[in-house]
C-alpha positions as CSV (number, residue, x, y, z in Angstrom):
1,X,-9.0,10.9,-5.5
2,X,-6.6,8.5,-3.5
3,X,-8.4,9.2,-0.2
4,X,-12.1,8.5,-2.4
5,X,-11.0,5.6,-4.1
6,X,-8.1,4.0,-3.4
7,X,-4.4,4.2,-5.4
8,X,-5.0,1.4,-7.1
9,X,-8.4,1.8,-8.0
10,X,-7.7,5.5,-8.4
11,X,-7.1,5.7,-12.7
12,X,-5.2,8.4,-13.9
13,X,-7.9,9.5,-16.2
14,X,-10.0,10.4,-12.9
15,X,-6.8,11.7,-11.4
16,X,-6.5,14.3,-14.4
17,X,-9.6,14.8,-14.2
18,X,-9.7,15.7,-11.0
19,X,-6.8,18.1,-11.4
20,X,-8.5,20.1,-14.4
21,X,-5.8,19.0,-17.0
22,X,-5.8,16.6,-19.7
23,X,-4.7,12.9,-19.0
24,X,-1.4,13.8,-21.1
25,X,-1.1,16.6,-19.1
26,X,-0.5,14.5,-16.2
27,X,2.5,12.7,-17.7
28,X,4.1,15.7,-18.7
29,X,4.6,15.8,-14.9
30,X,5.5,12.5,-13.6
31,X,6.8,10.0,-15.4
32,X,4.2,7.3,-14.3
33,X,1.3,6.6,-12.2
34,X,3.9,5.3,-9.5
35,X,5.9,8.4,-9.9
36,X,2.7,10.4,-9.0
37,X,1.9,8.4,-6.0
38,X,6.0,8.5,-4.7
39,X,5.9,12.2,-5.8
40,X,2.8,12.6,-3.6
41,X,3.9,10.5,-0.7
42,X,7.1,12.8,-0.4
43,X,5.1,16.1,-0.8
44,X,2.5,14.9,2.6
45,X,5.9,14.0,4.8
46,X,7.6,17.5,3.3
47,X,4.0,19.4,4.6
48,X,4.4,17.6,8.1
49,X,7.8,18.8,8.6
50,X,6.8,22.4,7.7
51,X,4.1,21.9,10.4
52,X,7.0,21.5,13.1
53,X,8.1,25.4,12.8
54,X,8.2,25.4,16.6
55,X,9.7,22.4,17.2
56,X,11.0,22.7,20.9
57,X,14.7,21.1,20.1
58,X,16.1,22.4,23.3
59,X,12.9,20.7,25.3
60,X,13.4,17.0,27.6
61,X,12.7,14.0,25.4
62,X,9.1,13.7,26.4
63,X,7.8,17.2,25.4
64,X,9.8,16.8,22.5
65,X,7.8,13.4,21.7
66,X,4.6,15.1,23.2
67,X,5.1,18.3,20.9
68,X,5.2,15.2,17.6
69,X,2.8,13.3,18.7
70,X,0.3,16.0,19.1
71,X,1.1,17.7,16.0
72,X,0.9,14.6,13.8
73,X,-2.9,13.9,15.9
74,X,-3.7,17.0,15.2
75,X,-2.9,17.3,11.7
76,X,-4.9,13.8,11.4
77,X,-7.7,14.5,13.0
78,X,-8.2,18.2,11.1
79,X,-7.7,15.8,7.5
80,X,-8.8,12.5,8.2
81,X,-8.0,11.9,4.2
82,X,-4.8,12.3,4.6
83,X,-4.1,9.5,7.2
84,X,-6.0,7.4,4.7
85,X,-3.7,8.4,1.7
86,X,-0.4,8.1,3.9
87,X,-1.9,4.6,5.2
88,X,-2.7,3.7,1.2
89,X,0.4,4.5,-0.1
90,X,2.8,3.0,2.8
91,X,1.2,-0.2,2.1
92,X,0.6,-0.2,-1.7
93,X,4.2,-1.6,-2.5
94,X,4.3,1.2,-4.7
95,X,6.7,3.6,-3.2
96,X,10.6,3.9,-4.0
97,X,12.5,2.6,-1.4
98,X,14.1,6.5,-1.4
99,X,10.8,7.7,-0.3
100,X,11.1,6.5,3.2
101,X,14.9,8.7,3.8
102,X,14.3,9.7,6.9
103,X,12.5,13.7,7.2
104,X,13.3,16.5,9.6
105,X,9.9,14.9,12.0
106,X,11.5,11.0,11.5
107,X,15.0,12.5,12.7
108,X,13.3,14.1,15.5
109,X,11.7,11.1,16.6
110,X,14.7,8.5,15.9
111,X,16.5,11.3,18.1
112,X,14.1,11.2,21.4
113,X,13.3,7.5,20.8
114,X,17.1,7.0,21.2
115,X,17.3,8.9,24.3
116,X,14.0,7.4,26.1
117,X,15.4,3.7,25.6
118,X,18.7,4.5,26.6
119,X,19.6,2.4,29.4
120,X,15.9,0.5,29.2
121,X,14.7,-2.7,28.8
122,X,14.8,-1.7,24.4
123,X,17.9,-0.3,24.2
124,X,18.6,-3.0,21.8
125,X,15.6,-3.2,19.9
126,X,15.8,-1.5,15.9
127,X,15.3,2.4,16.7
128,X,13.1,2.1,13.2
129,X,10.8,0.1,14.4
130,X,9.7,1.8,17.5
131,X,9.5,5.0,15.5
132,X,7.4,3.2,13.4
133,X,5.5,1.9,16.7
134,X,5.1,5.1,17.9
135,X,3.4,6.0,14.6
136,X,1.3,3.5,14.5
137,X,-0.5,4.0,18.1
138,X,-0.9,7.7,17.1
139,X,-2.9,6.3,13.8
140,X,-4.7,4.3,16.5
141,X,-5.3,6.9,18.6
142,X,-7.1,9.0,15.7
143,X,-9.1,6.0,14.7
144,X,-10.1,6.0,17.7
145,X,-11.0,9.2,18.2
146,X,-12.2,9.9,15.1
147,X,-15.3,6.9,15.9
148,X,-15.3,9.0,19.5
149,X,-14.9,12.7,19.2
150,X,-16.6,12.9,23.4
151,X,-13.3,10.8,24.2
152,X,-11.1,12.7,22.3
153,X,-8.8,13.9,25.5
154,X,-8.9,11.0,27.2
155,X,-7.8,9.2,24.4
156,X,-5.1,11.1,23.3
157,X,-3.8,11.2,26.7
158,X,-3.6,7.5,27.4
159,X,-2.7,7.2,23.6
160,X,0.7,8.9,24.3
161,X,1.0,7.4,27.9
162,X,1.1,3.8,26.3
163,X,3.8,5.5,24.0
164,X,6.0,7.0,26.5
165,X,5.6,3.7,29.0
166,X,6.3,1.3,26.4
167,X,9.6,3.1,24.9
168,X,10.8,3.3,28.4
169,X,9.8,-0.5,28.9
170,X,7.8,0.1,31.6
């Protein structure tokens, strides 16, 4: 329903509806349409890190970013709607400020993101905020991929070079 119309536009009558239960029924749940949406929010980042079963700890930083970065493209471009809920609900102001405690995959990635900058031109620069960068060209990269499935390798590839150049500052 979020994907379809939006959380704002999205009522919770049409939510319940959605769901097969009576609009009441939905409340006995959550507490509020915003503790839906946070409750959703954490259940999508919860599903991600139970996606990284495999996760190669013991791997060099850049399969360990590779190994994320593919996962989290992969996982986008298999359910485009959830990129477009994640994207909606980031940037609806709505979400607890506990929501965004870091998960297993943003430890992971504040962990390699601190070893690539090591010693680099960003060793300085707000570890949060290149994760965050890092998140943002993969979303690019499906974008892009998603208006040009033939490109899709290509793409992905020079996606997560720009990635891996840029955290180094190269």
């Amino acid at each position: 329903m979020f994907a379809e119309r939006g959380n704002l536009s999205a009522p919770t009558s049409a939510i319940s509806k959605a769901a097969g239960v009576a609009e009441g029924t939905l409340f006995t749940y959550f507490k509020s349409k915003d503790d839906l949406i946070n409750q959703l929010y954490r259940h999508l980042r919860t599903r991600f890190d139970n996606a990284l079963v495999d996760y190669p700890h013991q791997a060099d930083a850049r399969t360990r970013l590779r190994y994320v970065w593919d996962r989290y493209t992969d996982r986008h471009l298999a359910q485009p709607e959830l990129l477009t809920v994640l994207v909606q609900l980031r940037s609806s102001g709505r979400l607890f400020r506990e929501n965004e405690a870091p998960t297993v995959a943003i430890m992971e990635m504040l962990s390699v993101t601190r070893e690539v900058v090591q010693g680099g031109k960003f060793q300085n620069a707000p570890l949060e905020l290149m994760v965050l960068m890092v998140r943002g060209q993969c979303e690019t990269t499906v974008g892009y991929i998603q208006a040009h499935p033939e490109e899709e390798a290509i793409s992905r590839e020079l996606g997560f070079e720009v990635i891996w150049n840029g955290l180094q500052g190269r």
